[in-house]
N, CA, C and O atoms as a GROMACS GRO file, in nm:
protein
  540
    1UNK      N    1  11.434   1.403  24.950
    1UNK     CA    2  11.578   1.408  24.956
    1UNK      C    3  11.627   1.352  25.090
    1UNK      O    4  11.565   1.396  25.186
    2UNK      N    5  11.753   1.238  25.125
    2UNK     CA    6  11.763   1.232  25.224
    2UNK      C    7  11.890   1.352  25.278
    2UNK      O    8  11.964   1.435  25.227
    3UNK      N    9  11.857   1.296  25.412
    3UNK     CA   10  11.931   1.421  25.451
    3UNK      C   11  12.100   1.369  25.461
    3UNK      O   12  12.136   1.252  25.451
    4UNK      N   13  12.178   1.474  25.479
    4UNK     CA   14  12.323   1.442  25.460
    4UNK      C   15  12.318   1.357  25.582
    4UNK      O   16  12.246   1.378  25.679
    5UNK      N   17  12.408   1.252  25.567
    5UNK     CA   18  12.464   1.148  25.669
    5UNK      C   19  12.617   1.146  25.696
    5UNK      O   20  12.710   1.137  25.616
    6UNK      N   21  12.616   1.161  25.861
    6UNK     CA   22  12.750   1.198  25.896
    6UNK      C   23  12.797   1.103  25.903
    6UNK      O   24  12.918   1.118  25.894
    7UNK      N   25  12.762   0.975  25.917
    7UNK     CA   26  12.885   0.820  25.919
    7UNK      C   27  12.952   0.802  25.784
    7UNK      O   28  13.054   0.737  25.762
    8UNK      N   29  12.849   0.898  25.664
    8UNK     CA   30  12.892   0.867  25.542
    8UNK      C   31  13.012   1.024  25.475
    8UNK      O   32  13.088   1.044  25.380
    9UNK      N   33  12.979   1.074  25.556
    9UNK     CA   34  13.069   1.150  25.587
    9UNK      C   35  13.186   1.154  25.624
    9UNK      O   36  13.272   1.205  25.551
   10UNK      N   37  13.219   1.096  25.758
   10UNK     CA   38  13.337   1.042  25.812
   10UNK      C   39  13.446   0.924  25.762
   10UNK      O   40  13.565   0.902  25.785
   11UNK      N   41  13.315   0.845  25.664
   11UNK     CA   42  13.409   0.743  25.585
   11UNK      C   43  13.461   0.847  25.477
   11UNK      O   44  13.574   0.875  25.517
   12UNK      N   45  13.447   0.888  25.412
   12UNK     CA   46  13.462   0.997  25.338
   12UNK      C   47  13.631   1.013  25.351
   12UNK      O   48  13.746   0.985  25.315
   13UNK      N   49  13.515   1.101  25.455
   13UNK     CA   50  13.711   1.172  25.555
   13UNK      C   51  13.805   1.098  25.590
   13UNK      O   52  13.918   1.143  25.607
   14UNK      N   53  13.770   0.962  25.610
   14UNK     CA   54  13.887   0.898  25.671
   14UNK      C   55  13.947   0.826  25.569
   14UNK      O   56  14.056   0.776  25.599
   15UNK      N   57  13.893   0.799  25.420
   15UNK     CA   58  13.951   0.737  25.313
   15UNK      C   59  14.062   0.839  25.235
   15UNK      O   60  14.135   0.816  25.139
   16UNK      N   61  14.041   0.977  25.331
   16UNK     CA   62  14.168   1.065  25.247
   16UNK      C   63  14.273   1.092  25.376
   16UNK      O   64  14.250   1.152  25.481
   17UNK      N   65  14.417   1.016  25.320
   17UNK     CA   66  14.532   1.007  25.424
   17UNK      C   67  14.558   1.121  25.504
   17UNK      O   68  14.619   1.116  25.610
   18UNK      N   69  14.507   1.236  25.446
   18UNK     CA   70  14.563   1.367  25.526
   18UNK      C   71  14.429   1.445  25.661
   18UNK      O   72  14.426   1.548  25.728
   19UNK      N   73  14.354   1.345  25.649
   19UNK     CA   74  14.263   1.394  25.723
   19UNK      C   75  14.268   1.417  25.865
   19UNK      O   76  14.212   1.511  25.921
   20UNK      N   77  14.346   1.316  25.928
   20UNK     CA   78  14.368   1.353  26.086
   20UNK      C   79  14.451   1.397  26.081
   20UNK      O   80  14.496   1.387  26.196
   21UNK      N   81  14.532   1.458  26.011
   21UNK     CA   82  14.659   1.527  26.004
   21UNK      C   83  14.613   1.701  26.046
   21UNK      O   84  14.661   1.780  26.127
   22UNK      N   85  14.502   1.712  25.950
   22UNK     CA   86  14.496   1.791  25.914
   22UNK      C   87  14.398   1.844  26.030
   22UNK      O   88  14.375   1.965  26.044
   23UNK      N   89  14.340   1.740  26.116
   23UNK     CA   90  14.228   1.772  26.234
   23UNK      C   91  14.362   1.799  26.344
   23UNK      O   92  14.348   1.887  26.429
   24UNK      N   93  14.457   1.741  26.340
   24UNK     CA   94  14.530   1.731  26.486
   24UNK      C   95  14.581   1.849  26.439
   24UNK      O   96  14.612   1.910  26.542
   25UNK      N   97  14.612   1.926  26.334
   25UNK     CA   98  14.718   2.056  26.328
   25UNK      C   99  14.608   2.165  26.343
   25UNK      O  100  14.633   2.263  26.413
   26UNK      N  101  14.488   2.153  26.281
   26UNK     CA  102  14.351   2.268  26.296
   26UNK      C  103  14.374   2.282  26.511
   26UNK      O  104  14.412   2.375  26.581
   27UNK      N  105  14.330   2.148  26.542
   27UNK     CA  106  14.331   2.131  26.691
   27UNK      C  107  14.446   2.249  26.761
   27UNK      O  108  14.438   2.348  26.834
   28UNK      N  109  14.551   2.173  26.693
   28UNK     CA  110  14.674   2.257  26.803
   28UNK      C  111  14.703   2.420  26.789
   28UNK      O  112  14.730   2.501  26.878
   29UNK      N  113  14.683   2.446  26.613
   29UNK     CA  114  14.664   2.542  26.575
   29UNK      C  115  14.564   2.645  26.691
   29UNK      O  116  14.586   2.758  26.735
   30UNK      N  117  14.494   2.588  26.706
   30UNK     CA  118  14.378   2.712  26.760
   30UNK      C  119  14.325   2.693  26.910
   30UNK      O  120  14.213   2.715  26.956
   31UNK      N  121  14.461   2.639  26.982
   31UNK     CA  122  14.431   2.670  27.138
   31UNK      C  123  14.593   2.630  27.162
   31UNK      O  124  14.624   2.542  27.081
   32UNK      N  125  14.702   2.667  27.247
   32UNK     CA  126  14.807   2.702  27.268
   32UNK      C  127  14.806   2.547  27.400
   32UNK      O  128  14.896   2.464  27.393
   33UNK      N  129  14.708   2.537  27.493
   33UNK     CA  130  14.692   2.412  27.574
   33UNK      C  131  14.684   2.311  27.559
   33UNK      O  132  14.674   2.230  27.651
   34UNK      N  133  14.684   2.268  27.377
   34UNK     CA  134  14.655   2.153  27.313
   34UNK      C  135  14.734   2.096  27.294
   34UNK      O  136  14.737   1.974  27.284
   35UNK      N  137  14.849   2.196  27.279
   35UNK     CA  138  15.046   2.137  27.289
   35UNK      C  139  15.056   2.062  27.419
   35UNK      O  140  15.074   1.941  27.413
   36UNK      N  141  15.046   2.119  27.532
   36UNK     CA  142  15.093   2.062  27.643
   36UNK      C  143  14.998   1.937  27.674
   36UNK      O  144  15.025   1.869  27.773
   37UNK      N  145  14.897   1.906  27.600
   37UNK     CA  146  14.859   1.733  27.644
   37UNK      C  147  14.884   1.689  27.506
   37UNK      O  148  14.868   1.567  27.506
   38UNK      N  149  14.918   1.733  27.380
   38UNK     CA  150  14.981   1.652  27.271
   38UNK      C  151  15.136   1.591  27.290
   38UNK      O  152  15.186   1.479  27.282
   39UNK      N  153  15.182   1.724  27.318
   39UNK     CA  154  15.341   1.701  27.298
   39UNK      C  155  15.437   1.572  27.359
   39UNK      O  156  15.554   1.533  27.349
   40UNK      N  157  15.315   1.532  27.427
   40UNK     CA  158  15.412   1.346  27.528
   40UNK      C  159  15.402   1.241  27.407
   40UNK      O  160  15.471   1.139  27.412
   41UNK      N  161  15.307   1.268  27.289
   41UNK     CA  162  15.264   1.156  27.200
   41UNK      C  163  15.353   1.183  27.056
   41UNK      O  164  15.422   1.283  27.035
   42UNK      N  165  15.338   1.091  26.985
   42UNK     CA  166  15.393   1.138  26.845
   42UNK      C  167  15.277   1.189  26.782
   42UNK      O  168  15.162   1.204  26.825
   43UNK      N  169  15.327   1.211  26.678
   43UNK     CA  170  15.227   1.288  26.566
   43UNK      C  171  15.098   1.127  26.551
   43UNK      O  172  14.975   1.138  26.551
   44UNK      N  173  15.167   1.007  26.542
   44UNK     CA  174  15.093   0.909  26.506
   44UNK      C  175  14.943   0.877  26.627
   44UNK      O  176  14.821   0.886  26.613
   45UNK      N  177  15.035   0.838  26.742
   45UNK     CA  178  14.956   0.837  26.856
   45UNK      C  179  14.867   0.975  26.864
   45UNK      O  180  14.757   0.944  26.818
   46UNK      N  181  14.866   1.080  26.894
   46UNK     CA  182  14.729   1.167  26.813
   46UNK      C  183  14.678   1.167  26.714
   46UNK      O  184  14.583   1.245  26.715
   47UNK      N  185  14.692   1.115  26.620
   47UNK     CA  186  14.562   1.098  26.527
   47UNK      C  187  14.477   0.994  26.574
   47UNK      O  188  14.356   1.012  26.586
   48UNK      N  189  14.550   0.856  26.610
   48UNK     CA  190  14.478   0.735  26.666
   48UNK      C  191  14.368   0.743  26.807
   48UNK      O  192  14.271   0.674  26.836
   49UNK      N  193  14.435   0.862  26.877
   49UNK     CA  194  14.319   0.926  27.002
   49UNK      C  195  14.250   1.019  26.936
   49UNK      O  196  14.131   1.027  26.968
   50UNK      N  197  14.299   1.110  26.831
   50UNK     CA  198  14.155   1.175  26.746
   50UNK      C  199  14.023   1.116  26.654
   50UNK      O  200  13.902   1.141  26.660
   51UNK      N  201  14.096   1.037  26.576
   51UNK     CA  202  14.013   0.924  26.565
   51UNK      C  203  13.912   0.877  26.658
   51UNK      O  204  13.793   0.906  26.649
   52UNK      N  205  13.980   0.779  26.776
   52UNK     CA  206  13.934   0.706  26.873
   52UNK      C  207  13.801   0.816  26.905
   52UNK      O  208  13.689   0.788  26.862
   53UNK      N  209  13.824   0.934  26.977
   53UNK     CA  210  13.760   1.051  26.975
   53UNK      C  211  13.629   1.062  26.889
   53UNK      O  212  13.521   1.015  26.923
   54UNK      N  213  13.646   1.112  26.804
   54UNK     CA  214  13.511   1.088  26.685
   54UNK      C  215  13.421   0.987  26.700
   54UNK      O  216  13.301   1.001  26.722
   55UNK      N  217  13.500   0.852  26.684
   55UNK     CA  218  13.389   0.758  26.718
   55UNK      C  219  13.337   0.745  26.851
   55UNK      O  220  13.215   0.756  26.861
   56UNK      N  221  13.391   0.727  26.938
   56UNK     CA  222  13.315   0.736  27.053
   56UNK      C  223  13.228   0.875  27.045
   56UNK      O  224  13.115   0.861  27.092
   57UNK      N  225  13.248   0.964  27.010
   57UNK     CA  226  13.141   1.086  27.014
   57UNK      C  227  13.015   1.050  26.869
   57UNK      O  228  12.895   1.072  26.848
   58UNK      N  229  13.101   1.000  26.815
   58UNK     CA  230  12.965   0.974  26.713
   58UNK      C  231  12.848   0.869  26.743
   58UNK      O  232  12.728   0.879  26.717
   59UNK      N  233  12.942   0.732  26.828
   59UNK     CA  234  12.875   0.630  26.901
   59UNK      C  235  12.765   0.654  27.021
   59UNK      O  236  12.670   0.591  27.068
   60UNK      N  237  12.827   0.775  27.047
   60UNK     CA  238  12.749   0.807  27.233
   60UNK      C  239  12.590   0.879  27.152
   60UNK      O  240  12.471   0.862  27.176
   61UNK      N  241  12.660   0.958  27.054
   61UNK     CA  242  12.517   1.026  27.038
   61UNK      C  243  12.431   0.977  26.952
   61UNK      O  244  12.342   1.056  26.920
   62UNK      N  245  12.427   0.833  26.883
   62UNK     CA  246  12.367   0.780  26.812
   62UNK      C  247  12.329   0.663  26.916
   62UNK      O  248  12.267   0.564  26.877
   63UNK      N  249  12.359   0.675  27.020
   63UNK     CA  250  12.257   0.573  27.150
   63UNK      C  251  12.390   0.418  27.152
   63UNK      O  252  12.378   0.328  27.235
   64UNK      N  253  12.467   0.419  27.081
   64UNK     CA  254  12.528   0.242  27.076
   64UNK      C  255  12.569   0.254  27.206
   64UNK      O  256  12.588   0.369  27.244
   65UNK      N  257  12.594   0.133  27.314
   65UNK     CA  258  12.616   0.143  27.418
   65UNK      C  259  12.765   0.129  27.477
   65UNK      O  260  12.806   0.153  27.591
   66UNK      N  261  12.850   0.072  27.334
   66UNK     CA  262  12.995   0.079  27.315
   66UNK      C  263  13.061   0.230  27.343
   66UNK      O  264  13.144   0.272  27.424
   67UNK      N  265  12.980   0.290  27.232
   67UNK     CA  266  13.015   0.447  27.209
   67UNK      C  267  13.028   0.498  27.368
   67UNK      O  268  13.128   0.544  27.424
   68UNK      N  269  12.858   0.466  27.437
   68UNK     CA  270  12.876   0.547  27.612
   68UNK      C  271  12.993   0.474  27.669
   68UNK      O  272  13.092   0.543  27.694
   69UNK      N  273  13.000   0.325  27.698
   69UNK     CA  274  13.145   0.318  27.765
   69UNK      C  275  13.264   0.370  27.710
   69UNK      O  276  13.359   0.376  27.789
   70UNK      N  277  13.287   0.415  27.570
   70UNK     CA  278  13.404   0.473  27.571
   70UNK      C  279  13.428   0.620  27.612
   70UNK      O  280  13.531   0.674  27.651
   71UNK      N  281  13.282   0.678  27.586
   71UNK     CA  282  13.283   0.821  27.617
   71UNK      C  283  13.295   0.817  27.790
   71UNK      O  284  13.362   0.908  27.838
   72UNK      N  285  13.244   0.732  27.870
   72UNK     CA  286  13.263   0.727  28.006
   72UNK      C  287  13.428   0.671  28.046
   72UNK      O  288  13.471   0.704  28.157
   73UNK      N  289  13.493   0.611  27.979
   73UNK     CA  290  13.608   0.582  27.980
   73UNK      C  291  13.754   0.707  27.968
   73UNK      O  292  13.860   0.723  28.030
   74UNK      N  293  13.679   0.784  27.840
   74UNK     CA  294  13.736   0.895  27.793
   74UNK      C  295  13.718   1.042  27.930
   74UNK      O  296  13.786   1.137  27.967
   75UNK      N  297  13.604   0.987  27.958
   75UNK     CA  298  13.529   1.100  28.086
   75UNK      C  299  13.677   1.091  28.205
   75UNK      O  300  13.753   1.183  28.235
   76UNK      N  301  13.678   0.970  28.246
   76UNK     CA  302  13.746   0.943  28.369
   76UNK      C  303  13.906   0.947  28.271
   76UNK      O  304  13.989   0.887  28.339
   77UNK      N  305  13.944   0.976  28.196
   77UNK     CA  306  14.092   1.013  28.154
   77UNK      C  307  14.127   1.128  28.141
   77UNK      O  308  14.243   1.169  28.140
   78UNK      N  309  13.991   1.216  28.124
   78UNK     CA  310  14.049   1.362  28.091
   78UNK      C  311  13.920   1.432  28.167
   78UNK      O  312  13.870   1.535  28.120
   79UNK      N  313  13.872   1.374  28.279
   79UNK     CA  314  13.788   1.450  28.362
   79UNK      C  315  13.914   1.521  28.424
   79UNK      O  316  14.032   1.516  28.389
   80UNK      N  317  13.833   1.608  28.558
   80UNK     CA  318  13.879   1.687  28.661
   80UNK      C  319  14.037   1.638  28.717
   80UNK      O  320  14.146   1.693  28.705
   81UNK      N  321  13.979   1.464  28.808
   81UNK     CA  322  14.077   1.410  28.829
   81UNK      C  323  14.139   1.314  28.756
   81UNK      O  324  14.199   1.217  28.803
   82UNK      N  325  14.121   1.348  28.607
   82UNK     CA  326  14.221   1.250  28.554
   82UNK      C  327  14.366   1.229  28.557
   82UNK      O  328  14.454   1.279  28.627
   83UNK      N  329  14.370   1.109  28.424
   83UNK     CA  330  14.538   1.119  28.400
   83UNK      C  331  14.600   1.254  28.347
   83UNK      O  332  14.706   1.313  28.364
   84UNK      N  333  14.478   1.276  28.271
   84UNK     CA  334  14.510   1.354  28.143
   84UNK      C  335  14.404   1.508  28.169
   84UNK      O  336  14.400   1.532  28.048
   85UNK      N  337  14.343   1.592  28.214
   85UNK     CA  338  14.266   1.630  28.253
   85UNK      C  339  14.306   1.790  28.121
   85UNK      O  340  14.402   1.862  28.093
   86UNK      N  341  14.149   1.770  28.076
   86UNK     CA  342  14.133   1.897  27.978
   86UNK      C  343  14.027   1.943  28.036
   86UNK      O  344  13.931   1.893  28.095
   87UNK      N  345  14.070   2.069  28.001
   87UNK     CA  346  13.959   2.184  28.081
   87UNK      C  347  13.854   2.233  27.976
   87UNK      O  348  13.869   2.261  27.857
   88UNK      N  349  13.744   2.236  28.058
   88UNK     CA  350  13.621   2.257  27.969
   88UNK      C  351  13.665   2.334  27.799
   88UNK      O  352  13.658   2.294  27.684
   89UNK      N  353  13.697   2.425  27.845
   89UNK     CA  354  13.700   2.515  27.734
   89UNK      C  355  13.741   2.435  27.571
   89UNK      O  356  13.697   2.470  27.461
   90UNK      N  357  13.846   2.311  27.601
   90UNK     CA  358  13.860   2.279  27.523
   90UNK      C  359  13.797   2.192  27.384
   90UNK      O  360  13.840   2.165  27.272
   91UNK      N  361  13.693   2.171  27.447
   91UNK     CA  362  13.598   2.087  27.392
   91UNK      C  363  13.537   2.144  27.250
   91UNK      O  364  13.533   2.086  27.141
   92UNK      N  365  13.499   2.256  27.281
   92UNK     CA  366  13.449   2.368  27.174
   92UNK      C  367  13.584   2.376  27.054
   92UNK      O  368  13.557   2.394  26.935
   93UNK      N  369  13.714   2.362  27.097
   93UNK     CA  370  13.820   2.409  27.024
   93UNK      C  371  13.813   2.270  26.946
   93UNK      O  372  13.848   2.271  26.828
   94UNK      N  373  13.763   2.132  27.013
   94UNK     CA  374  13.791   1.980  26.973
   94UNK      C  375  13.667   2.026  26.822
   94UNK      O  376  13.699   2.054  26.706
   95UNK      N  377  13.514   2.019  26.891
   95UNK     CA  378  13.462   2.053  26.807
   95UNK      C  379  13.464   2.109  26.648
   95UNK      O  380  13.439   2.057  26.538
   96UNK      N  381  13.507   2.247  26.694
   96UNK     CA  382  13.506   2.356  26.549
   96UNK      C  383  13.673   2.305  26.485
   96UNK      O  384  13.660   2.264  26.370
   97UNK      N  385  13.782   2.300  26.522
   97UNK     CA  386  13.867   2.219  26.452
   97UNK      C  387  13.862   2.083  26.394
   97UNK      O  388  13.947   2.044  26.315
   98UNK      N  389  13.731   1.987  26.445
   98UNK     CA  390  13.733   1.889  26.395
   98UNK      C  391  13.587   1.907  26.200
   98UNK      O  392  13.585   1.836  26.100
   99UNK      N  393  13.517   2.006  26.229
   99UNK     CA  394  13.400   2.077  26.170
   99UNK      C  395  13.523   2.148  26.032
   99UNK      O  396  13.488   2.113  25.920
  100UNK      N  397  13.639   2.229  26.034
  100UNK     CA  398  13.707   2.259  25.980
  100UNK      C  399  13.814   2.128  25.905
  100UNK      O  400  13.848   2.143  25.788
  101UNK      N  401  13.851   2.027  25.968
  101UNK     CA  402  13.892   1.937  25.904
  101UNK      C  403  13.804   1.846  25.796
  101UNK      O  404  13.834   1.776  25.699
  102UNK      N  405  13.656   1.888  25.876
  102UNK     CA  406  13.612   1.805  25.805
  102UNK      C  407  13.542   1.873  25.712
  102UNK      O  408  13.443   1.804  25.689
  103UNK      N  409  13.539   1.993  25.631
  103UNK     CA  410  13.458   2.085  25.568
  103UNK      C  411  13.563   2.092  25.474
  103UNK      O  412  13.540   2.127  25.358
  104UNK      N  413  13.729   2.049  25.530
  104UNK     CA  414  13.822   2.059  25.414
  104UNK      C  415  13.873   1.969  25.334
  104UNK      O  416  13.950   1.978  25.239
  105UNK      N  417  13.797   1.847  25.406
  105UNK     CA  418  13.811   1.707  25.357
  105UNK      C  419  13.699   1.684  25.250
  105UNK      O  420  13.730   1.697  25.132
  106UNK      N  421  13.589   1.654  25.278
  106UNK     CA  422  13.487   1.572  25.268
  106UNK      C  423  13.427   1.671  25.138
  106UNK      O  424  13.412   1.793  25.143
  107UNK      N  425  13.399   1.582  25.027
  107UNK     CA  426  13.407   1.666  24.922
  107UNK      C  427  13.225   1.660  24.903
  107UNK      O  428  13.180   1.686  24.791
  108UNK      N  429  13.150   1.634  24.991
  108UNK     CA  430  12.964   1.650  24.953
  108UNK      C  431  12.942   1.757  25.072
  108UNK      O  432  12.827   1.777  25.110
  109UNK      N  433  13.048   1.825  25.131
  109UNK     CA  434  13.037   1.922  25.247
  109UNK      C  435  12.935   1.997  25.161
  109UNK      O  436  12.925   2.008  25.039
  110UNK      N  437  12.831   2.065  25.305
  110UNK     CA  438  12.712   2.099  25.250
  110UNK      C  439  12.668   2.195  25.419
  110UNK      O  440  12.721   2.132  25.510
  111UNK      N  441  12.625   2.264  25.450
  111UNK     CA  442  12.592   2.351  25.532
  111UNK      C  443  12.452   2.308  25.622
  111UNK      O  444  12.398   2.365  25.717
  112UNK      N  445  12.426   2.213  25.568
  112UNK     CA  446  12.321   2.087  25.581
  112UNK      C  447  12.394   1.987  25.679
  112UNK      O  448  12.353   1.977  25.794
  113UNK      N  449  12.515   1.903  25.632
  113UNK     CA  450  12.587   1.811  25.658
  113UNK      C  451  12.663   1.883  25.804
  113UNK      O  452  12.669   1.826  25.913
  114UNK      N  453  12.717   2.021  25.773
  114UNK     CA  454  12.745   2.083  25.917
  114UNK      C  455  12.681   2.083  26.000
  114UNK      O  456  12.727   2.040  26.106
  115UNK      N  457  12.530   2.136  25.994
  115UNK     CA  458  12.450   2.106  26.111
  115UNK      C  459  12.390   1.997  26.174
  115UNK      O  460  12.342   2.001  26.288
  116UNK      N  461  12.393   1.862  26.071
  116UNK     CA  462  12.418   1.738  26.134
  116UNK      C  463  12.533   1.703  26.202
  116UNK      O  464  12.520   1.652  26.313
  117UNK      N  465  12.677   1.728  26.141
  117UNK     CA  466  12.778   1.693  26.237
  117UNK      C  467  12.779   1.733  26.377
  117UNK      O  468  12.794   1.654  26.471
  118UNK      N  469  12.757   1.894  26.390
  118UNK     CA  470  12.747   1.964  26.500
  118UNK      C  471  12.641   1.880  26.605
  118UNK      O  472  12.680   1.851  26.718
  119UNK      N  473  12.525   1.851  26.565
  119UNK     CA  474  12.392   1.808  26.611
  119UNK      C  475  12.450   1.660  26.680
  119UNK      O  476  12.444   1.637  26.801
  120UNK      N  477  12.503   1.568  26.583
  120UNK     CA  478  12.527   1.469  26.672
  120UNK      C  479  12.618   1.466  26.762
  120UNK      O  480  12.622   1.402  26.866
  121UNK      N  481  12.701   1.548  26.710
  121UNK     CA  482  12.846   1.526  26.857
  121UNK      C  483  12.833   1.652  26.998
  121UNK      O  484  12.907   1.676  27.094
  122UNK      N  485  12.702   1.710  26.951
  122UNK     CA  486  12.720   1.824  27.070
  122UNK      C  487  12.661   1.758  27.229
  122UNK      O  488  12.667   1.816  27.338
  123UNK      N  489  12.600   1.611  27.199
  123UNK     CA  490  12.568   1.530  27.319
  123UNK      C  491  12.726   1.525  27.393
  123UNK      O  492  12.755   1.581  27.499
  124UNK      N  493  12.816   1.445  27.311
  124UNK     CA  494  12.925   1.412  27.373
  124UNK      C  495  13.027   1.507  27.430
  124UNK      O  496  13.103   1.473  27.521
  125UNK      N  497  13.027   1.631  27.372
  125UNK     CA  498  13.099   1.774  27.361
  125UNK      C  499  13.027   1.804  27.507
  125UNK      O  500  13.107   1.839  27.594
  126UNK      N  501  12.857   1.796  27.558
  126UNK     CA  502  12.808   1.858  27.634
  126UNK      C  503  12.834   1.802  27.738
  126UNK      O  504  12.850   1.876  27.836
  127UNK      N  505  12.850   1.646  27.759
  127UNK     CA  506  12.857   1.567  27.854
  127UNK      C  507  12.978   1.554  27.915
  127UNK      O  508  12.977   1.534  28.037
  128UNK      N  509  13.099   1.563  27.848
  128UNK     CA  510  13.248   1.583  27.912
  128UNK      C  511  13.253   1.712  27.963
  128UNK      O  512  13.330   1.730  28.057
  129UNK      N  513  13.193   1.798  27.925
  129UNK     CA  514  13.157   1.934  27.990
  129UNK      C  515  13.108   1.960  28.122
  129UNK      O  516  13.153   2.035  28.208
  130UNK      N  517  12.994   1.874  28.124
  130UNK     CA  518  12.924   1.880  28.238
  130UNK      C  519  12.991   1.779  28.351
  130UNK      O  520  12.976   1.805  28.470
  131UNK      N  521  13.047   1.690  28.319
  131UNK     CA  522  13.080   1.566  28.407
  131UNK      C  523  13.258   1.650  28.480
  131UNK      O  524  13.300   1.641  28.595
  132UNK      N  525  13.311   1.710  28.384
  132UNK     CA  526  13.433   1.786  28.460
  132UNK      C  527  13.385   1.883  28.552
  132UNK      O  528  13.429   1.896  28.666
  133UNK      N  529  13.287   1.956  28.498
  133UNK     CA  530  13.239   2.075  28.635
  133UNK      C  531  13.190   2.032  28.710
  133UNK      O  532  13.218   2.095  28.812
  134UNK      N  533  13.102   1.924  28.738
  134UNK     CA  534  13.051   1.863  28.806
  134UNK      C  535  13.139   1.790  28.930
  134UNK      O  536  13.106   1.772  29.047
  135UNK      N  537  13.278   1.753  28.852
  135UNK     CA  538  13.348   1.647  28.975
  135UNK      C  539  13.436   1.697  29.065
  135UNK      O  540  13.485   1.624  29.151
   0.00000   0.00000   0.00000
């Protein structure tokens, strides 16, 4: 059997219109700090950085070297001294709201397929983590 595949996953998710809708409202829904770096953008412009988001986290931890410059790009926008600066904690909230969008989307969701999603993006989740405490 192969095992569930998260790129095939994500196309999935992203071929149904309500999907970042439904990740950016899980997001804001379940941390109160997510307003105050959403609220400068429209509803449109956050999905297009949630999006953006995913792939670079899906890119970084599958080794492409595009994926690391964007995740290093993303590092220095919402590190310590960024423009935009999110505090650790939030990452976990990016995570499990994006795990919930996508468990409500993706119709081969499988408890299998969760622990691949989790597995590949917890490089990128760990590394904006470490690179803010760090600076």
């Amino acid at each position: 059997m192969t095992p569930p595949n998260v790129e095939s996953s994500y196309r999935r998710c992203c071929a149904d219109a309500s999907f970042l809708a439904r990740f950016r409202l899980a997001l804001r829904a379940a941390d109160g700090q997510v307003s105050g770096i959403f609220d400068p953008l429209s509803a449109r412009q956050q999905e297009v950085m949630l999006d953006a988001s995913i792939r670079a986290a899906l890119d970084f931890s599958s080794g492409d070297p595009q994926g690391a410059s964007r995740v290093s790009e993303m590092i220095h926008v919402h590190g310590r001294q960024g423009r935009v600066p999110v505090p650790p904690a939030l990452y976990p909230v990016w995570l499990e709201s994006l795990i919930q969008a996508v468990r409500e989307t993706d119709p081969h969701w499988s408890d299998a397929l969760e622990r691949r999603w989790r597995a590949q993006l917890m490089p990128a989740v760990d590394m904006f983590v470490e690179l803010y405490l760090s600076a």
